[in-house]
C-alpha positions as CSV (number, residue, x, y, z in Angstrom):
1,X,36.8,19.1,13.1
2,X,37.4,16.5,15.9
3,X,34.4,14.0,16.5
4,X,35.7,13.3,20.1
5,X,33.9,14.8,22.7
6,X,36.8,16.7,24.4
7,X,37.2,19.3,27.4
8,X,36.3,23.0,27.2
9,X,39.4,25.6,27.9
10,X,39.7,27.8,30.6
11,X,40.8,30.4,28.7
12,X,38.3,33.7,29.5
13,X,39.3,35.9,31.9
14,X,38.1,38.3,34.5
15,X,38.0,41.6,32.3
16,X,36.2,39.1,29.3
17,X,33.5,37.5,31.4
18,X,33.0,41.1,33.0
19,X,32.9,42.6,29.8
20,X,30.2,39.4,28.3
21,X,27.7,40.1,30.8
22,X,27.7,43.7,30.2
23,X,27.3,43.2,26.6
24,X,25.0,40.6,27.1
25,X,22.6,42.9,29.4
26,X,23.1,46.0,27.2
27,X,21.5,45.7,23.5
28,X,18.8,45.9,22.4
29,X,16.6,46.1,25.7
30,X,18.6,49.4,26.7
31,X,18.9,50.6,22.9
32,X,15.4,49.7,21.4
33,X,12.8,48.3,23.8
34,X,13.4,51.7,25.9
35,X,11.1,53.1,23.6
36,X,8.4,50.9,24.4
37,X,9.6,50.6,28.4
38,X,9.1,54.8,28.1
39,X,5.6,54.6,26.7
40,X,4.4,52.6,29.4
41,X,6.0,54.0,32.4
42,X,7.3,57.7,31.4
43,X,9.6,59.0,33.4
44,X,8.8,56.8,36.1
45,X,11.3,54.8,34.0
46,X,14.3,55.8,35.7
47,X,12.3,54.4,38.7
48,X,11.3,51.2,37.0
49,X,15.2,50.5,35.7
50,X,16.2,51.4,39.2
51,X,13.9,48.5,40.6
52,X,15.2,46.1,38.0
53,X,18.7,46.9,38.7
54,X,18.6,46.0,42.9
55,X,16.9,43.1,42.1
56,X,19.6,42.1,39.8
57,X,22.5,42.6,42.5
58,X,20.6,40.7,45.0
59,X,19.9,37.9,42.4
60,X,23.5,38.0,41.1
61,X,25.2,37.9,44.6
62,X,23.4,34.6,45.5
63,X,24.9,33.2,42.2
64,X,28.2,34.2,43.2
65,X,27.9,32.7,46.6
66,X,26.8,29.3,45.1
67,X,29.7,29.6,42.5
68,X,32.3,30.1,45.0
69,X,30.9,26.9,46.8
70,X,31.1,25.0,44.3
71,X,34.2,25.8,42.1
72,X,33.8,22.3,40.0
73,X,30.1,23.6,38.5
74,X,30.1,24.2,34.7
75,X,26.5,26.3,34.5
76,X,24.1,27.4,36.5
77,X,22.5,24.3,36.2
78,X,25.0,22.4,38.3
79,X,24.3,24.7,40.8
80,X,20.9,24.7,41.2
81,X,20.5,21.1,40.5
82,X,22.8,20.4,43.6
83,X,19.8,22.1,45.8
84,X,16.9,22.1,44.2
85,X,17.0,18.7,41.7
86,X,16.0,17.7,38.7
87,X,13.2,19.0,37.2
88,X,14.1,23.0,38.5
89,X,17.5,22.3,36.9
90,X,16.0,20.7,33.8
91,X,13.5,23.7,33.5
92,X,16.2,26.7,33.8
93,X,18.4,25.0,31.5
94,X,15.6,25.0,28.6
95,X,14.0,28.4,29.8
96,X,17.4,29.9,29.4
97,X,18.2,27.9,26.3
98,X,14.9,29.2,24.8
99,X,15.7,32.5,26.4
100,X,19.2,33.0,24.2
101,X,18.0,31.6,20.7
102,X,14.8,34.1,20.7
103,X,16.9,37.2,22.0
104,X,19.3,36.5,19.4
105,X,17.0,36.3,16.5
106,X,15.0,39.5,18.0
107,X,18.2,41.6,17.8
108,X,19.1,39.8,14.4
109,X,16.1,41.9,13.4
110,X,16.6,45.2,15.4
111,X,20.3,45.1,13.8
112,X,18.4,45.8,10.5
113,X,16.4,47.9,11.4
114,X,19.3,50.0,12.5
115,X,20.9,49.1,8.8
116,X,18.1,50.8,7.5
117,X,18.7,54.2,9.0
118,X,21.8,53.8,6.2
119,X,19.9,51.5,3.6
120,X,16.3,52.2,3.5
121,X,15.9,50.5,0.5
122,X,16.9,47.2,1.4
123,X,14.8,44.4,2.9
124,X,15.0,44.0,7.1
125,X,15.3,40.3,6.0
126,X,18.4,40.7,3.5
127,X,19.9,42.8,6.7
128,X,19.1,40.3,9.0
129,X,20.7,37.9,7.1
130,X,23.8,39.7,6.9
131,X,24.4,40.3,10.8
132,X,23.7,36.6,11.4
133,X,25.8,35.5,9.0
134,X,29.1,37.6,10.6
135,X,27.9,36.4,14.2
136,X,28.1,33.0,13.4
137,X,31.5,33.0,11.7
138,X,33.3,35.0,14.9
139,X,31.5,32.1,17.3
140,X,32.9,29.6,15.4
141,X,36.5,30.4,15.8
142,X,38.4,30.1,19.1
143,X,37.2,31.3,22.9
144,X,39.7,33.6,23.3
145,X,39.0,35.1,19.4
146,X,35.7,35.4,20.3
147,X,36.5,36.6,23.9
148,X,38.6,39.2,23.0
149,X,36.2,40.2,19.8
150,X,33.0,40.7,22.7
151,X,35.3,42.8,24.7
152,X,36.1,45.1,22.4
153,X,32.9,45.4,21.2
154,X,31.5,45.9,24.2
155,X,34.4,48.7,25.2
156,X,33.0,50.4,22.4
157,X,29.4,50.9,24.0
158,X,30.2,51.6,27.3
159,X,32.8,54.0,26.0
160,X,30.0,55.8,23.8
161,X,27.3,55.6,26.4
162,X,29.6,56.9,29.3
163,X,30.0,60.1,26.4
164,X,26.2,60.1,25.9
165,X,25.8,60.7,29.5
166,X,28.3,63.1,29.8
167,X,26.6,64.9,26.6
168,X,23.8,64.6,28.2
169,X,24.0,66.2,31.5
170,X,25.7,69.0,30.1
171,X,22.2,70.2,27.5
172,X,20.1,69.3,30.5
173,X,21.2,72.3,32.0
174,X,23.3,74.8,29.3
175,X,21.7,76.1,26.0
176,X,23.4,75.6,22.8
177,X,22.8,76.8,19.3
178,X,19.2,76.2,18.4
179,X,19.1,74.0,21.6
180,X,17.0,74.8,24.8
181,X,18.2,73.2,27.9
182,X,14.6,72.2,29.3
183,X,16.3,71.1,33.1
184,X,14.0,68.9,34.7
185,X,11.0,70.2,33.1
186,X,9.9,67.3,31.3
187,X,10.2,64.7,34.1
188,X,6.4,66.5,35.2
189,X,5.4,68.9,32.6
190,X,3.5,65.6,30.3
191,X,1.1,64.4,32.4
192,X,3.6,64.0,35.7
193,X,6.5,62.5,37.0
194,X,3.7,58.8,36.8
195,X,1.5,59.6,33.8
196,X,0.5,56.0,33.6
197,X,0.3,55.4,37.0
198,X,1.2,52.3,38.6
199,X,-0.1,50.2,36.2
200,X,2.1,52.2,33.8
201,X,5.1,51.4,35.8
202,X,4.5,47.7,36.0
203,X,3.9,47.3,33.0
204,X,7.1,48.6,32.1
205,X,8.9,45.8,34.0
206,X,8.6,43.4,31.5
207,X,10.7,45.3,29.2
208,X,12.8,46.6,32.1
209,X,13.6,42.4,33.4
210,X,13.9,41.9,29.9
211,X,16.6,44.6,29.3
212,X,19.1,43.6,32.1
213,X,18.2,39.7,31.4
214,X,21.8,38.2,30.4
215,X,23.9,39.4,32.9
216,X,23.3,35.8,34.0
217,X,25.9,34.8,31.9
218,X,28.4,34.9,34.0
219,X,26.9,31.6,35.4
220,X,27.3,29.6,32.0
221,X,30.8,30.8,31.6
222,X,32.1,28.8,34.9
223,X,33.7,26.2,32.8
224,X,35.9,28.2,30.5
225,X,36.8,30.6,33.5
226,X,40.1,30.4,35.0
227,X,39.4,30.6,39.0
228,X,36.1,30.9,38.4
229,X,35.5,30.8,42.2
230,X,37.8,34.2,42.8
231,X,36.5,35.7,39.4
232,X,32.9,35.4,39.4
233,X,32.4,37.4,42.9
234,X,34.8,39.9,41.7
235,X,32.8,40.4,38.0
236,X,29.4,40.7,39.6
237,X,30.5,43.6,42.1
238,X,31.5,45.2,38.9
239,X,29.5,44.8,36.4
240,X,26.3,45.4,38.9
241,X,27.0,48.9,39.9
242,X,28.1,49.3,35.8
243,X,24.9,47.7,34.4
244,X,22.7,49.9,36.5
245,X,24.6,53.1,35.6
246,X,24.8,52.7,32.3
247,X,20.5,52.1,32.4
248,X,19.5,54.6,35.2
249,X,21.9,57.8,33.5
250,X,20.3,57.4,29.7
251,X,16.8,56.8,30.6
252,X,17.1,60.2,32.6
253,X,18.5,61.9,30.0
254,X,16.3,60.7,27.4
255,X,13.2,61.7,29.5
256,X,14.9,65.1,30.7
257,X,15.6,66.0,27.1
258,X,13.0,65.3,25.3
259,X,8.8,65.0,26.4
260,X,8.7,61.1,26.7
261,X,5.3,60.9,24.7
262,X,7.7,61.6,21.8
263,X,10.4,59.1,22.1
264,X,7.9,56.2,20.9
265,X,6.8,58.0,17.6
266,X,10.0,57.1,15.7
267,X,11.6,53.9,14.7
268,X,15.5,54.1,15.5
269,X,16.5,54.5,19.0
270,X,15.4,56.9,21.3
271,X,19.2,57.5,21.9
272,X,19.9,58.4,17.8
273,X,16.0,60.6,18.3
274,X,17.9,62.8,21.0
275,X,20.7,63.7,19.2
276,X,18.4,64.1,15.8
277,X,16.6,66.8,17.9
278,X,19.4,68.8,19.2
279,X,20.6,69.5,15.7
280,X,24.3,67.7,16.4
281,X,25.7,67.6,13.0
282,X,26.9,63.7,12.2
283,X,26.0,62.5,15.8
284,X,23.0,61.1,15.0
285,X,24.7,58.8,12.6
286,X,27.5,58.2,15.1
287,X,25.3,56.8,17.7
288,X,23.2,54.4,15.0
289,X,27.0,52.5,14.3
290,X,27.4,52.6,18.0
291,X,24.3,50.7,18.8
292,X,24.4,48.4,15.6
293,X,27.9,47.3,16.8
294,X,26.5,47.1,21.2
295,X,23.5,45.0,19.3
296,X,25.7,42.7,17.5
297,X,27.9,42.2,20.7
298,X,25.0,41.3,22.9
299,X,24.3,38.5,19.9
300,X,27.8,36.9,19.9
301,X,27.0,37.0,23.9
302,X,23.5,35.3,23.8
303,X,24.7,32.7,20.7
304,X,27.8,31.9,23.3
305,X,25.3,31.2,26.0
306,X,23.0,29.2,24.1
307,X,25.8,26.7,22.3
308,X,26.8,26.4,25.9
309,X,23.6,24.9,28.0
310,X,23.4,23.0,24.8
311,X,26.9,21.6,24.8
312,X,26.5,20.7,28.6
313,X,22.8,19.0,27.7
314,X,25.3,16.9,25.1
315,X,27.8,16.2,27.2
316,X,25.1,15.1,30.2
317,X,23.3,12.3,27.5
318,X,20.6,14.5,27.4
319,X,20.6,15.8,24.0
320,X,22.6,13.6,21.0
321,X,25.6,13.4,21.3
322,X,27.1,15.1,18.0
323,X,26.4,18.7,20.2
324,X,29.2,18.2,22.2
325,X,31.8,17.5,19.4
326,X,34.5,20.5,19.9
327,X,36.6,22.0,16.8
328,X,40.3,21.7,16.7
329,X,39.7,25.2,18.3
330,X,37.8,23.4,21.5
331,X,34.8,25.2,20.8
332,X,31.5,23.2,20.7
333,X,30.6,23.7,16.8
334,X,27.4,21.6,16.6
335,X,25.5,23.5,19.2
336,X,26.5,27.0,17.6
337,X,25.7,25.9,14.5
338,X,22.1,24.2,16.2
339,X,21.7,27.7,17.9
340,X,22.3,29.9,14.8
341,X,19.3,28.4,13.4
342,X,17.2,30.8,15.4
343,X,19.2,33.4,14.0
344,X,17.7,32.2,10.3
345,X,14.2,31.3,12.2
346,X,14.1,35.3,12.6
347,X,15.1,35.9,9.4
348,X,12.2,34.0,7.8
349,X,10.0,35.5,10.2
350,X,11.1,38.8,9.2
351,X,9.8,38.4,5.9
352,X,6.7,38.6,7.0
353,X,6.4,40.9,10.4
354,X,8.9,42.8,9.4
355,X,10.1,45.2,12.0
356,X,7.4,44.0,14.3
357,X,9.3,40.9,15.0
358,X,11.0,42.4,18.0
359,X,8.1,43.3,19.7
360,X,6.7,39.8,19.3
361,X,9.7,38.1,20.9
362,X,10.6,40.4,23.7
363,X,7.2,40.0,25.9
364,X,8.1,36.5,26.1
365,X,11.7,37.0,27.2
366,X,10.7,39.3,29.9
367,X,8.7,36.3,31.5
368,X,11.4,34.3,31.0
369,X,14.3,36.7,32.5
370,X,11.9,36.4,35.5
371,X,12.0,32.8,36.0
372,X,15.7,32.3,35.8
373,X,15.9,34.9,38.5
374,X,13.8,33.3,40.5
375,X,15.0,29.9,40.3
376,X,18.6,31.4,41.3
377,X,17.4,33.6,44.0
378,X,15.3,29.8,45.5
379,X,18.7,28.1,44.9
380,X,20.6,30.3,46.5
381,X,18.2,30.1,49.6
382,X,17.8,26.4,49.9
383,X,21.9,25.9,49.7
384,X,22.6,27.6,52.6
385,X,20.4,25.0,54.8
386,X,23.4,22.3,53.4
387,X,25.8,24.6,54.7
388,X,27.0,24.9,58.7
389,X,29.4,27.6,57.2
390,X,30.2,29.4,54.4
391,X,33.4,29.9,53.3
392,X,34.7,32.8,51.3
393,X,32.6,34.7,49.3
394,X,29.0,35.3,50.7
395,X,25.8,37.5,51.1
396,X,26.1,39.5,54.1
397,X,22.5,40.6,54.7
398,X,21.2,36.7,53.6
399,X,18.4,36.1,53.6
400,X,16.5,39.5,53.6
401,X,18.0,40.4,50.1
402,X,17.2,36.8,48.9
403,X,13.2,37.0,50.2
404,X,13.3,40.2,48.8
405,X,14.3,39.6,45.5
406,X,12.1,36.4,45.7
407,X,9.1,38.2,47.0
408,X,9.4,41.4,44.5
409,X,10.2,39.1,41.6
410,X,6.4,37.4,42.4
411,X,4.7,40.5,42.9
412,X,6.4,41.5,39.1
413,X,5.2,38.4,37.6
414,X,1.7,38.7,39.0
415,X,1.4,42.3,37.7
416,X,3.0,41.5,34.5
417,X,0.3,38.6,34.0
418,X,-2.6,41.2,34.7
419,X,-1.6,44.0,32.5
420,X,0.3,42.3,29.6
421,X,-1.4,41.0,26.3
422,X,-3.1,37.9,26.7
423,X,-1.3,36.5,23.7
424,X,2.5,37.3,25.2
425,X,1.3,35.3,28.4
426,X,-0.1,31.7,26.1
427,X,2.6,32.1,23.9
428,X,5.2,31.5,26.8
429,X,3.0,29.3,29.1
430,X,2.7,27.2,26.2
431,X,6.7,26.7,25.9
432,X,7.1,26.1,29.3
433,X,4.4,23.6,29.3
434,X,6.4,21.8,26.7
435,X,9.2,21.7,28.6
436,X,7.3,20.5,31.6
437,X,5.7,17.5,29.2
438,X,9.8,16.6,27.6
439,X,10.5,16.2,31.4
440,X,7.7,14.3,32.5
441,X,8.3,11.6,29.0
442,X,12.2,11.7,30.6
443,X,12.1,11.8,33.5
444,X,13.1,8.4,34.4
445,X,16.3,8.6,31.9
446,X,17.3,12.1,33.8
447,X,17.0,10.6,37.0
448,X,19.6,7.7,36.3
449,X,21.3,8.7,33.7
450,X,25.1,8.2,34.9
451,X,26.5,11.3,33.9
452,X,24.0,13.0,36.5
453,X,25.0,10.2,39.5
454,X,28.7,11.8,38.7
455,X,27.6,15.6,38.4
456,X,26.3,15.9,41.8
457,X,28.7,14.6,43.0
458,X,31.0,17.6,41.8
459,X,31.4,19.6,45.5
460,X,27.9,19.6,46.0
461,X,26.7,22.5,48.5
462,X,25.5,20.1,51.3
């Protein structure tokens, strides 16, 4: 290992960082919290995941825009810190930071649970233990290893769930065996198409902002990305209109095929419950490796992520030092290791909550999803007032889809503070509260620290 702090290689490209944010957005939000997203909303869900998804492009499309401006940016937080300052930047680097390390160790856990369909008999923790053990190792190795190893696993999924919806369609509407092809039946035959109501529906949104939450990655990959300023508009055209396909097809299915007050009664997937009450020989058991390898692919996403806003923090003076030491294969080994230790943190915490532990961490990462949106979507709004023109890639219907985003994104947060558990909502006030307070004792360091005089000065927006 090299103690030098050294440059990151550009060495991802289009079809990896493509393939990253999808895995990164489908895992275990799309594969297990759709459960819990269908016991709030029904199948209002499709509706709810629909939402989510528009909000995303318009979200998404304002972080291209900024990208392309400003092709010398490493993360996001370059970006927004050129338009908005410090302290936003500051926040959404932590947020996000804090966003990664808990998803990972939440899907640490769901990746046992989903070992347990197999081995029933052995501990969640012993599982967990296991997955984070492989995740770490294939971080730790080169960019491109680890690029290629994401898109492959992520091919995987999308391959499978594109076959699920095929599957799908096909006993929606044609009998088979012992199977009944119900139509649409169950959207309104259980209470309604809204048997929750509104509230229902909001509700749901938490797990819904959760579940596409990491698609964002595309903005922490800028510095590894060759042409990041022709890639990243191309990847988020893409991978938008993929994203929301592959969420808006399966939740119909699920709630077509089976009554959606019984997909929450079970504790694998509601994808592996669908194919468990056909009767399809083996394709229950198919599906389980599918979503334990889409699970483990979202993980090497998030713990990629993470080791990143932490090696920038490094390089910035903002965190020691020793976090931005890269390997003799240029990849930031500190911070993964710093970031795996949330993949253990889970594990201990297993022990005790067991397979609760997901449900514990992903109320918090729904607030959090919602925050880096908005920050993005205020970003992208004040940068165009530095701007006479734009060059290149840009927003066409700015800034109607950037108030709407902005505007919806509010009206989510207040709804999700009035129907959500009151412990969720303290849990993650209290974290951002200590990020405000590390700010505030900083604040004078941040502000003249010389490696932030020379970062916004990199093409700033203005």
């Amino acid at each position: 290992m090299e103690k030098s702090t050294q440059n990151l290689q550009r060495t991802m490209t289009s079809r990896h960082i493509m393939m990253m944010a999808i895995g990164g957005s489908i895992g275990a939000g799309l594969f297990k919290g759709s459960s819990e997203a269908i016991d709030m909303a029904g199948p209002a869900v499709v509706l709810a995941y629909l939402i989510g998804g528009i909000l995303l492009l318009f979200v998404m499309q304002g972080l291209a825009e900024m990208a392309v401006q400003n092709s010398g940016a490493r993360t996001f937080r370059d970006l927004v810190q050129s338009v908005l300052g410090v302290f936003p930047a500051y926040f959404l680097d932590w947020i996000y930071w804090k966003m990664w390390v808990l998803n990972i160790a939440a899907e640490a856990v769901v990746a046992a649970i989903f070992l347990q369909y197999w081995f029933s008999e052995t501990p969640i923790w012993v599982l967990a233990l296991l997955v984070s053990v492989s995740v770490t190792f294939v971080n730790l190795l080169s960019v491109k290893i680890f690029a290629e190893t994401e898109y492959w696993l992520a091919l995987i999924k999308i391959s499978v769930i594109v076959i699920f919806i095929l599957s799908g369609i096909m006993l929606l509407f044609v009998s088979i065996g012992g199977h009944t092809a119900p139509s649409f039946s169950h959207l309104t035959s259980h209470g309604g198409f809204f048997p929750n109501g509104t509230e229902g529906l909001m509700t749901s949104m938490l797990v819904v902002i959760y579940s596409y939450g990491g698609t964002e990655i595309i903005g922490v990959t800028l510095a590894e990305t060759k042409n990041p300023e022709n890639v990243v508009p191309k990847v988020v055209r893409s991978t938008l209109t993929r994203i929301i396909a592959f969420y808006i097809f399966p939740f119909f299915i699920i709630v077509g095929l089976i009554p959606w007050n019984q997909v929450n009664g079970v504790e694998q997937s509601p994808f592996v419950t669908v194919f468990q009450l056909i009767g399809i020989p083996g394709a229950d058991h198919l599906m389980n490796a599918v979503i334990l390898l889409a699970i483990i692919s979202s993980m090497n996403s998030g713990l990629y992520g993470s080791s990143r806003v932490l090696y920038t923090q490094a390089v910035d003076g903002r965190v020691p030092k020793m976090f931005a030491r890269l390997s003799v294969k240029k990849v930031p080994f500190c911070s993964i290791l710093m970031c795996t230790a949330s993949l253990y943190a889970g594990v201990l915490i297993s022990i005790f909550a067991g397979s609760q532990t997901f449900k514990y961490l992903m109320g918090s990462l729904g607030y959090t999803v919602l925050f880096i949106w908005l920050i993005i979507a205020f970003a992208h709004l004040k940068s165009r007032k530095h701007k006479a023109k734009v060059e290149g890639y840009y927003v066409k219907w700015f800034p109607y889809t950037t108030w709407i985003a902005i505007v919806s994104l509010i009206t989510i947060l207040i709804g999700i503070v009035w129907t959500s558990p009151i412990m969720i909502t303290v849990f993650t006030l209290g974290i951002y509260l200590l990020i405000t307070a590390t700010y505030i004792y900083r604040r004078n360091s941040l502000s003249t620290h010389t490696a932030y005089k020379e970062m916004v000065k990199v093409k700033k927006l203005g």
